[in-house]
N, CA, C and O atoms as a CHARMM CRD file, in Angstrom:
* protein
*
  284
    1    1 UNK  N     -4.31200  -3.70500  -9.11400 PROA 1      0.00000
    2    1 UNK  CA    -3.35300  -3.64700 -10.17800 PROA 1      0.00000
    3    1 UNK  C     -3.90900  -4.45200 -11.34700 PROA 1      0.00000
    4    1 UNK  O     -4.15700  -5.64400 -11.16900 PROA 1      0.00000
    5    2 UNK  N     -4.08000  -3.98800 -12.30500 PROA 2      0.00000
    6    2 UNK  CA    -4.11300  -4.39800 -13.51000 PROA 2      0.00000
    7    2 UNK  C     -2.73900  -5.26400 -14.46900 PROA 2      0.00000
    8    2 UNK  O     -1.73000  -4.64200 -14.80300 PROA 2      0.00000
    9    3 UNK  N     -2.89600  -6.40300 -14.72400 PROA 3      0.00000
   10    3 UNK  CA    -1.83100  -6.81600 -15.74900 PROA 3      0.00000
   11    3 UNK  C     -1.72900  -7.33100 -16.89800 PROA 3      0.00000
   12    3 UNK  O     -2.57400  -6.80300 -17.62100 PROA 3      0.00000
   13    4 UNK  N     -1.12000  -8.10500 -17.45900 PROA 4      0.00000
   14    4 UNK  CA    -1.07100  -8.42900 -19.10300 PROA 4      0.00000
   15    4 UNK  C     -0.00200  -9.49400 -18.94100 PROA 4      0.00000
   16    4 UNK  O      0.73900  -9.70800 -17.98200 PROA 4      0.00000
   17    5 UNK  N     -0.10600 -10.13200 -20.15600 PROA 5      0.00000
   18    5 UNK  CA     0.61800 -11.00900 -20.13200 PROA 5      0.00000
   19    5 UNK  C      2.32000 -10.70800 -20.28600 PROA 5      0.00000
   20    5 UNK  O      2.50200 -10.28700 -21.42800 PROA 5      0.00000
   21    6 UNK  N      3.07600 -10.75100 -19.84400 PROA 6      0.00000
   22    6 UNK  CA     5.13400 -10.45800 -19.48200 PROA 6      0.00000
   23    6 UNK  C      5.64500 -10.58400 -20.33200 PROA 6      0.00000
   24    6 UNK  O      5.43900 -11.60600 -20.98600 PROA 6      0.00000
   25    7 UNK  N      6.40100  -9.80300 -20.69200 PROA 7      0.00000
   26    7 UNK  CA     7.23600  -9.99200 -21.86400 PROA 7      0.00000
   27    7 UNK  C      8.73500 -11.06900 -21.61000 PROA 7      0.00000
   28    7 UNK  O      8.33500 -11.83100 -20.72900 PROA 7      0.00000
   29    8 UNK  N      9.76100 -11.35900 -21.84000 PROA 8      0.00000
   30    8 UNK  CA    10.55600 -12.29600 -21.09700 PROA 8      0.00000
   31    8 UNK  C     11.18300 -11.58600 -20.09400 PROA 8      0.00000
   32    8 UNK  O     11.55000 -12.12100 -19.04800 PROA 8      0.00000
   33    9 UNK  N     11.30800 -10.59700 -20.30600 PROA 9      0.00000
   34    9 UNK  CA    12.22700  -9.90200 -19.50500 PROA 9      0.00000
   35    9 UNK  C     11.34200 -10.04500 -18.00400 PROA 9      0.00000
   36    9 UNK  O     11.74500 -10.85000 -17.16500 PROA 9      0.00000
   37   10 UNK  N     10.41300  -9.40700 -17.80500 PROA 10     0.00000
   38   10 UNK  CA     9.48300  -9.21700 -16.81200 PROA 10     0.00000
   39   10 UNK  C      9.02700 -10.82800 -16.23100 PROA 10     0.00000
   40   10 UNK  O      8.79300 -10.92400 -15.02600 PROA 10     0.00000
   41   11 UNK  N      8.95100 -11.62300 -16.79200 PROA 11     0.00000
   42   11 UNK  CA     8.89700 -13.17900 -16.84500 PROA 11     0.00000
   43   11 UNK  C      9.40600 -13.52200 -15.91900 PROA 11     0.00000
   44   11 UNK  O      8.76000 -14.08700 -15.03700 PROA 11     0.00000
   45   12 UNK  N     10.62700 -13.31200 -15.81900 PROA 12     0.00000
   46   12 UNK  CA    11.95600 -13.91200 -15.22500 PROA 12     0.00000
   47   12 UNK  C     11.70600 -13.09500 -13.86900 PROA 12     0.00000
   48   12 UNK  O     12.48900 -13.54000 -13.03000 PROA 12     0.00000
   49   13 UNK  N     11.00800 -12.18900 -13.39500 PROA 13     0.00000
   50   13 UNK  CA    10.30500 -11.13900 -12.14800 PROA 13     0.00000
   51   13 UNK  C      9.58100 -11.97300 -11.89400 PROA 13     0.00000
   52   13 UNK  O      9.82700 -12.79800 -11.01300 PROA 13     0.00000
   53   14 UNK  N      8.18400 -11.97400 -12.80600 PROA 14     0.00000
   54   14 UNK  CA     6.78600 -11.98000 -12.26900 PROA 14     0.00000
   55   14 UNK  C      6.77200 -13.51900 -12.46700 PROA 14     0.00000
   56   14 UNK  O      6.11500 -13.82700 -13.46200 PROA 14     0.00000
   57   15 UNK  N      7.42600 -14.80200 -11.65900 PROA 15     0.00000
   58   15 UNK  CA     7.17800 -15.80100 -12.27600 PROA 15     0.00000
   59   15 UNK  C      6.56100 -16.80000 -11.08800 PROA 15     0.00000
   60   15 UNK  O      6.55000 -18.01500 -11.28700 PROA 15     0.00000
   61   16 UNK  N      6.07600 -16.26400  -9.90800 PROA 16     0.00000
   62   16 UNK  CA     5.69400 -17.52700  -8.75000 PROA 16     0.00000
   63   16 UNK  C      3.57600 -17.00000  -8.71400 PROA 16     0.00000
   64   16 UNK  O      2.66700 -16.54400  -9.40900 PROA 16     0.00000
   65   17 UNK  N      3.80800 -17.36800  -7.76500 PROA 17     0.00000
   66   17 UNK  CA     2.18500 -17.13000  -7.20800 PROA 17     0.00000
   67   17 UNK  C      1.33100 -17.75900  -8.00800 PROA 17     0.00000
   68   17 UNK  O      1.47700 -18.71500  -8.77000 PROA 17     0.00000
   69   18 UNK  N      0.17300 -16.91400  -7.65800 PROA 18     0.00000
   70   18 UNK  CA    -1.20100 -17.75100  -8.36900 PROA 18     0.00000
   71   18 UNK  C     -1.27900 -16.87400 -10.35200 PROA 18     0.00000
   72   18 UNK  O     -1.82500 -17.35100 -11.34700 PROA 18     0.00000
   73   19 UNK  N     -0.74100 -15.94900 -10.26000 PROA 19     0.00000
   74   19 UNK  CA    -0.62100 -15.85700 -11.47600 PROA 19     0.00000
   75   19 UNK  C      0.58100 -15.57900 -12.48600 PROA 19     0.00000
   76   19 UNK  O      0.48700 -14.70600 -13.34800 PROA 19     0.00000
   77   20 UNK  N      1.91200 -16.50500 -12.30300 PROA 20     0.00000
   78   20 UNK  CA     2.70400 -16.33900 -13.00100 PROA 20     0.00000
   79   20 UNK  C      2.60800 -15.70500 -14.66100 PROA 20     0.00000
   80   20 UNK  O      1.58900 -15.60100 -15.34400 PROA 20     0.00000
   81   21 UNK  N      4.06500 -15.32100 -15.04300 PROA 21     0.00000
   82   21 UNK  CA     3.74100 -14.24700 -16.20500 PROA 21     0.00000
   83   21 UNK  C      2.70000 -13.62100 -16.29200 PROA 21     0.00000
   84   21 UNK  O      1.64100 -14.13000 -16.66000 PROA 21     0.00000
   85   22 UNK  N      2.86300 -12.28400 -15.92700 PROA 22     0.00000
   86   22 UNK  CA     2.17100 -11.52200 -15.60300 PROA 22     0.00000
   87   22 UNK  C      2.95500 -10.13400 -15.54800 PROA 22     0.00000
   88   22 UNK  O      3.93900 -10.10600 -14.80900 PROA 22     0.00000
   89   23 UNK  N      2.59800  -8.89500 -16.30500 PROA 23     0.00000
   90   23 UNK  CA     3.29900  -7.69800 -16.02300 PROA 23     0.00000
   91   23 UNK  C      2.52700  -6.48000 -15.82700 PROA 23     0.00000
   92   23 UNK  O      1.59600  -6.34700 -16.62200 PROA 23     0.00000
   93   24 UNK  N      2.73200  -5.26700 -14.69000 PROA 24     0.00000
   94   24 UNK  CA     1.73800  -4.43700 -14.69600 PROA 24     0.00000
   95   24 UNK  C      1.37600  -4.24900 -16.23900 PROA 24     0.00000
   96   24 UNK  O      1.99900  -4.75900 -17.17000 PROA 24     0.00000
   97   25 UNK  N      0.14500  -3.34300 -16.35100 PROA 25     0.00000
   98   25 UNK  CA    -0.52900  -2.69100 -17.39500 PROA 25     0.00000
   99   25 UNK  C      0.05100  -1.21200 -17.06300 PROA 25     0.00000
  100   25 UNK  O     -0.18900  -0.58100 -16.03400 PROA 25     0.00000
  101   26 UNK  N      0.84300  -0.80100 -18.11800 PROA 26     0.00000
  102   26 UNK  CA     0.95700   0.80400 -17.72300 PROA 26     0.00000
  103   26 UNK  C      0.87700   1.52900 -18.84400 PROA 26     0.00000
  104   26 UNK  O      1.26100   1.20800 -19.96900 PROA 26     0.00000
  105   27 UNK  N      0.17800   2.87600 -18.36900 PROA 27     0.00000
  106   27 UNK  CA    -0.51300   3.66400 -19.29700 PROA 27     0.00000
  107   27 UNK  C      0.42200   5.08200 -19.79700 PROA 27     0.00000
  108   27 UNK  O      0.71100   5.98000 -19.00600 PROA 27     0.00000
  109   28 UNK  N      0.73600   5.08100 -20.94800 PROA 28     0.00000
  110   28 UNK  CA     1.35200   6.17700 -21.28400 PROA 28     0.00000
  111   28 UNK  C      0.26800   7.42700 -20.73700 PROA 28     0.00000
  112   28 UNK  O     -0.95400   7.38700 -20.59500 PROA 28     0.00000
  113   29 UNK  N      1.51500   8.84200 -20.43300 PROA 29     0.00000
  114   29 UNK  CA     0.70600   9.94200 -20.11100 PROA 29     0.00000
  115   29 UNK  C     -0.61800  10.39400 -21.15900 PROA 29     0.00000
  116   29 UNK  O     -1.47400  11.09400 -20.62000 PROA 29     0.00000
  117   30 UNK  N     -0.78800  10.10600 -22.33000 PROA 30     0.00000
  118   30 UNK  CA    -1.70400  10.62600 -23.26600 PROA 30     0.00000
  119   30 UNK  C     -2.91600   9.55100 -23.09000 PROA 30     0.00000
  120   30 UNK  O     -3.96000   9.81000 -23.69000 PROA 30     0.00000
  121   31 UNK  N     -2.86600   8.62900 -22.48400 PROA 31     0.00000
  122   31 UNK  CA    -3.68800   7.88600 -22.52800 PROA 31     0.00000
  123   31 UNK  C     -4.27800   7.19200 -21.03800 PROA 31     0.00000
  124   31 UNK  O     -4.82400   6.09700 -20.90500 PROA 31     0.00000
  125   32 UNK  N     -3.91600   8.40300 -19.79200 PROA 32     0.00000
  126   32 UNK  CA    -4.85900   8.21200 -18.74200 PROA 32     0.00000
  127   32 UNK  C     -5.69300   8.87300 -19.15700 PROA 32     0.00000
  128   32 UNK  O     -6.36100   7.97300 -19.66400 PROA 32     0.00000
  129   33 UNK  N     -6.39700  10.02900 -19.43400 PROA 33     0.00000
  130   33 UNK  CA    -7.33100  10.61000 -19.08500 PROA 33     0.00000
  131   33 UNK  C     -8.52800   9.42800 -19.93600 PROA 33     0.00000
  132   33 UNK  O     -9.54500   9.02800 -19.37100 PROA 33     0.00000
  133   34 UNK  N     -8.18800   9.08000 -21.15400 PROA 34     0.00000
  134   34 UNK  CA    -9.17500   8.29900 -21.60900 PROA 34     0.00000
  135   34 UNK  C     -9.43000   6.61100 -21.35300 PROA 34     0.00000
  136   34 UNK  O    -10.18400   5.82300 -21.92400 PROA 34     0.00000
  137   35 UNK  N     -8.48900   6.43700 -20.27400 PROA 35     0.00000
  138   35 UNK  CA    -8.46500   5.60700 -19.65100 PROA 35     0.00000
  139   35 UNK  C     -9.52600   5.63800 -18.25900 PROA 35     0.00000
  140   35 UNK  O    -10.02600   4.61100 -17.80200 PROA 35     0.00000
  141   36 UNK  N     -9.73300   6.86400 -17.75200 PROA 36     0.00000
  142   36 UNK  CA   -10.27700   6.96700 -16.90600 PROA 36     0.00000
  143   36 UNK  C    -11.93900   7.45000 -17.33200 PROA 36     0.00000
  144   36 UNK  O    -12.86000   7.64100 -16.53800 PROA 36     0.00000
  145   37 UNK  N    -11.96700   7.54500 -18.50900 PROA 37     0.00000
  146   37 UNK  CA   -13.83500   8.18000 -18.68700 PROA 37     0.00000
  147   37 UNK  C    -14.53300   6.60800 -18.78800 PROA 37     0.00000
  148   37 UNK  O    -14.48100   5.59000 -19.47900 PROA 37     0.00000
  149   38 UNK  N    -15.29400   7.23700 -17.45700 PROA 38     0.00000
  150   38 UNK  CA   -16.80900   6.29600 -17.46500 PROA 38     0.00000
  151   38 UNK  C    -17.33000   5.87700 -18.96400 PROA 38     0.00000
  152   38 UNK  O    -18.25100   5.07500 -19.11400 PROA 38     0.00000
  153   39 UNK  N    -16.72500   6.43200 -19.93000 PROA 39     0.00000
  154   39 UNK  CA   -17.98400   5.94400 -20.89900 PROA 39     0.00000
  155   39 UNK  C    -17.81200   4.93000 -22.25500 PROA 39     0.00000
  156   39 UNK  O    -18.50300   4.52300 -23.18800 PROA 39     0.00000
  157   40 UNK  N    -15.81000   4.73700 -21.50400 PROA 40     0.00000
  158   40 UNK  CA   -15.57600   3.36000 -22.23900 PROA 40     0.00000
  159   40 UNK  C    -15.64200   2.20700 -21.77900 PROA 40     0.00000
  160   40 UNK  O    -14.78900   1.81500 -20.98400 PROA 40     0.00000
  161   41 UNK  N    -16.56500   1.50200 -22.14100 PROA 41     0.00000
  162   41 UNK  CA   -17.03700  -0.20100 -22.02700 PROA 41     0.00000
  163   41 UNK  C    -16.75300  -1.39800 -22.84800 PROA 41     0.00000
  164   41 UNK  O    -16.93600  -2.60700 -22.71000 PROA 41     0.00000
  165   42 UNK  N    -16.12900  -0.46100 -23.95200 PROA 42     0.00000
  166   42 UNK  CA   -15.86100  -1.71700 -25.05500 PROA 42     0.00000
  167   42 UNK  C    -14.29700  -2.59000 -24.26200 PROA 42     0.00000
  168   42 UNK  O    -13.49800  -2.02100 -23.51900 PROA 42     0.00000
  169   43 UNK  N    -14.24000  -3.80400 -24.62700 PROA 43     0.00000
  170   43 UNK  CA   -12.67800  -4.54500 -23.94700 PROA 43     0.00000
  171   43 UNK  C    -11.71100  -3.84300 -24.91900 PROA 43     0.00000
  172   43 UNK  O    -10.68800  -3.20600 -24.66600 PROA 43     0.00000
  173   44 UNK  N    -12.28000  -4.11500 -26.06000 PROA 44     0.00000
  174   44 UNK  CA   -10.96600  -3.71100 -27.45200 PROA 44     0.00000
  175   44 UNK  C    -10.69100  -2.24300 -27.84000 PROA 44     0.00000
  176   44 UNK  O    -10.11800  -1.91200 -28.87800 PROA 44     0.00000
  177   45 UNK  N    -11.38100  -0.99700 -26.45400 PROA 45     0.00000
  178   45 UNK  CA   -11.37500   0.20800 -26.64000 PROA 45     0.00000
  179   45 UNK  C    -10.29400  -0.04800 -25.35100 PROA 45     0.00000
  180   45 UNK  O     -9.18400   0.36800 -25.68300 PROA 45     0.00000
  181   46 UNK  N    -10.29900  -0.45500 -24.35800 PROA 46     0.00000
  182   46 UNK  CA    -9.65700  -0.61500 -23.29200 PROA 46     0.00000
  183   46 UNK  C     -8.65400  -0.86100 -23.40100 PROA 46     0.00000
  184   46 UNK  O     -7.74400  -0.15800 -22.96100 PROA 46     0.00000
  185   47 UNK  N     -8.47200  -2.08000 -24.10300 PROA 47     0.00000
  186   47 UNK  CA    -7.00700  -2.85200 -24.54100 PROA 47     0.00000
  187   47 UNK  C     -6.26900  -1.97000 -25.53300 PROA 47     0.00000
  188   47 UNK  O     -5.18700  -2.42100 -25.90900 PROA 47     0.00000
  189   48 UNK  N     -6.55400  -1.09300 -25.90500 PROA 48     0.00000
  190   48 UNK  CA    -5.75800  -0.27000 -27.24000 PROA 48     0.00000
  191   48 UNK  C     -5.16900   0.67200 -26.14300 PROA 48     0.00000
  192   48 UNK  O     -3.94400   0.65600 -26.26000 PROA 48     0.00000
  193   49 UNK  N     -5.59200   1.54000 -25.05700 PROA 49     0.00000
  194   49 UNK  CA    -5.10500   2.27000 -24.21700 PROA 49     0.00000
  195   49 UNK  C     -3.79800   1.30500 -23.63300 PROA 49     0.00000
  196   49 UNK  O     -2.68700   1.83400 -23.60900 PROA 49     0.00000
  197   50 UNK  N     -3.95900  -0.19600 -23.13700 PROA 50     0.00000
  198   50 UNK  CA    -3.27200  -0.87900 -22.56200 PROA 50     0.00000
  199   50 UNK  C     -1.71900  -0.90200 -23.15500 PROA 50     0.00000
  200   50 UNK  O     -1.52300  -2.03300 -23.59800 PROA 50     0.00000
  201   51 UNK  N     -0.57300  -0.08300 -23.32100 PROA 51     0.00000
  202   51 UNK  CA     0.33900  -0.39200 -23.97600 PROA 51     0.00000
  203   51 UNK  C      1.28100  -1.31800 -23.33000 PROA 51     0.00000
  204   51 UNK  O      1.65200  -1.06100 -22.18400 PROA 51     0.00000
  205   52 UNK  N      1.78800  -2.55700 -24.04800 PROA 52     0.00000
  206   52 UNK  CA     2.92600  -3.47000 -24.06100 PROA 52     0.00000
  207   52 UNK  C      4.08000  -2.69700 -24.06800 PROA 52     0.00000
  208   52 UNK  O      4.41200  -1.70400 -24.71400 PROA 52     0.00000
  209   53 UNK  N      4.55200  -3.28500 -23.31700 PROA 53     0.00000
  210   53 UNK  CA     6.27700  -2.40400 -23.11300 PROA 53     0.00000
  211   53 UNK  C      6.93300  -3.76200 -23.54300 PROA 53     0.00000
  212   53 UNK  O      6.52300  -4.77600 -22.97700 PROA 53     0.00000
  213   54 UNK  N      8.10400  -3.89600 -24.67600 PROA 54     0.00000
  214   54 UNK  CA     9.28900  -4.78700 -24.97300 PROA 54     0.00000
  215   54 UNK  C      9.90700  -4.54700 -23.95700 PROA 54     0.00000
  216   54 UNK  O      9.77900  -3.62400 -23.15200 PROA 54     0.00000
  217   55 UNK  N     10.98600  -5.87000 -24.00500 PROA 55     0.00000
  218   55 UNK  CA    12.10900  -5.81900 -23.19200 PROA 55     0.00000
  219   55 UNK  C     12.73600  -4.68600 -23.49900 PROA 55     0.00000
  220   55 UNK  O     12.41700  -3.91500 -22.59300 PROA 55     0.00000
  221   56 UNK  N     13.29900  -4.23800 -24.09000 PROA 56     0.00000
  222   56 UNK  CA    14.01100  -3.12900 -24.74200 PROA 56     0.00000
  223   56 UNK  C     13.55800  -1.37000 -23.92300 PROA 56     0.00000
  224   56 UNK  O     14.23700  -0.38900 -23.62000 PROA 56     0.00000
  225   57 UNK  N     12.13000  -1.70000 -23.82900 PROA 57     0.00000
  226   57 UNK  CA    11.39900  -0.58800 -23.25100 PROA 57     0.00000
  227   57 UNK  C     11.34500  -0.21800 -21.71200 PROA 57     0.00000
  228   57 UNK  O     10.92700   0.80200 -21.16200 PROA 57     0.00000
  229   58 UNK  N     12.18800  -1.97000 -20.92900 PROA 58     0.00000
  230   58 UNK  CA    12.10100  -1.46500 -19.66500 PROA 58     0.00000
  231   58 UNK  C     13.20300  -2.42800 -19.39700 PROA 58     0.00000
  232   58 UNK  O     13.73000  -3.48500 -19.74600 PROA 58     0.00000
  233   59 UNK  N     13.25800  -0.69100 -17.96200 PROA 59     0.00000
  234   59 UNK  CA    14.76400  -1.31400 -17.21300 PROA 59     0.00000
  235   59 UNK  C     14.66200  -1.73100 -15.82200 PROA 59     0.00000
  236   59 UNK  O     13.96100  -1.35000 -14.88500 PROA 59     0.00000
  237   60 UNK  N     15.71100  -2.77200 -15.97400 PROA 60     0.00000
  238   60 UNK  CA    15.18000  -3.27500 -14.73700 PROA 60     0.00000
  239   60 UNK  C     16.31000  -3.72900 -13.76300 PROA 60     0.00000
  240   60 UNK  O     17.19900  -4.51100 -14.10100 PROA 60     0.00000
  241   61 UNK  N     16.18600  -3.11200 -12.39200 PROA 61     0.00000
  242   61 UNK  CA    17.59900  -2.71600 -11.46800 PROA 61     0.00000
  243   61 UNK  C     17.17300  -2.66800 -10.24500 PROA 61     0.00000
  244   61 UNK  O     16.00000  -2.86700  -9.93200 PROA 61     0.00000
  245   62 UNK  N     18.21300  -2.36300  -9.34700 PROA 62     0.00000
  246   62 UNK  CA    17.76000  -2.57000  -7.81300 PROA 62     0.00000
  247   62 UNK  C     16.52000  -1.74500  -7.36900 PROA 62     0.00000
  248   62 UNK  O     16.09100  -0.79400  -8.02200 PROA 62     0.00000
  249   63 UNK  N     16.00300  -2.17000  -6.25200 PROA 63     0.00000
  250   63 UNK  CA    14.76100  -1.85000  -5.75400 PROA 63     0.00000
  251   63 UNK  C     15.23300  -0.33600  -5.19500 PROA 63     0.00000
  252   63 UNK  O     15.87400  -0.29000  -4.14500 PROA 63     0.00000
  253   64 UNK  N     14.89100   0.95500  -5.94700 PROA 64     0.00000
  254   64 UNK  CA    15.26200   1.73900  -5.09100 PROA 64     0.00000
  255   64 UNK  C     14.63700   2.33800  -3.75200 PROA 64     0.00000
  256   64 UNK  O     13.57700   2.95700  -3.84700 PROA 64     0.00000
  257   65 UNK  N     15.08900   2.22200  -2.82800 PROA 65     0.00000
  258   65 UNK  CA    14.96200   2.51100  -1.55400 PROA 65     0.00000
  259   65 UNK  C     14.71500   4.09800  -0.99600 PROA 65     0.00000
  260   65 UNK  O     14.93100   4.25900   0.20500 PROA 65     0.00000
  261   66 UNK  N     14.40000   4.95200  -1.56200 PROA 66     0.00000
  262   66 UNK  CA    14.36300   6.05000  -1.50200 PROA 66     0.00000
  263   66 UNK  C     12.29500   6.74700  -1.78000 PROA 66     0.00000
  264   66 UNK  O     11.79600   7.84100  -1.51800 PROA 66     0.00000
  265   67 UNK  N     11.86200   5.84400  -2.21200 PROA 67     0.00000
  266   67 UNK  CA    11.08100   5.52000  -3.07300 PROA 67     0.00000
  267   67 UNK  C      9.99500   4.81100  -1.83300 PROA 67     0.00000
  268   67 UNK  O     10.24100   3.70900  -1.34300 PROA 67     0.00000
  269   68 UNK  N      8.66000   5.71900  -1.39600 PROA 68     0.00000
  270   68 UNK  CA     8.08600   4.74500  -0.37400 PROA 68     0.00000
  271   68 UNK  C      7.52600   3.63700  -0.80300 PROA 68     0.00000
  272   68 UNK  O      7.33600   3.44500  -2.00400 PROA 68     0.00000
  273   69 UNK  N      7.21400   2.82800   0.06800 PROA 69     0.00000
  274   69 UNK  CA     7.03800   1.55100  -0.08100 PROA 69     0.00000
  275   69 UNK  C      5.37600   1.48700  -0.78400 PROA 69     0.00000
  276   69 UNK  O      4.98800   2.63900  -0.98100 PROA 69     0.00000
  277   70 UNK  N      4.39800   0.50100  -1.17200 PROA 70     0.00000
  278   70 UNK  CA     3.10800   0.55000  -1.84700 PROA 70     0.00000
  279   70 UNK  C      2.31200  -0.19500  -0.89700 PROA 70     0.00000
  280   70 UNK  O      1.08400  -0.17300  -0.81200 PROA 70     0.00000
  281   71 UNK  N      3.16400  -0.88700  -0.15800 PROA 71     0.00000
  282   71 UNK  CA     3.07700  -2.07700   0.99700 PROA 71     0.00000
  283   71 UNK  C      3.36400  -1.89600   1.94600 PROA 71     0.00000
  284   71 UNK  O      3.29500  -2.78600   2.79200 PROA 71     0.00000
């Protein structure tokens, strides 16, 4: 898993372990495929794919259970 630094919202989640604040990296649909070509190496070509989600942008609610586990 890839992450970035948490917005507050996600904060108040991602806040124990060895790397507190911390939120996945997630990639809008237009921007896997160029996420995935071998032939970007630059960090600041990488990080522009990387979009920040605001609080505003994500919701956040019970664990749904329906949903297999990753673990």
């Amino acid at each position: 898993m890839v992450t970035q630094k948490a917005n507050s919202k996600m904060m108040e989640i991602h806040n124990g372990g060895n790397n507190p604040g911390r939120q996945p990296i997630i990639l809008r649909p237009e921007n896997v495929e160029a996420w995935l070509d071998p032939r970007i190496e630059s960090i600041s070509d990488v990080t522009k794919l990387a979009s920040f989600y605001e609080n505003e942008d994500i919701i956040v609610g019970p664990e749904n259970s329906s949903q297999p586990s990753l673990f």
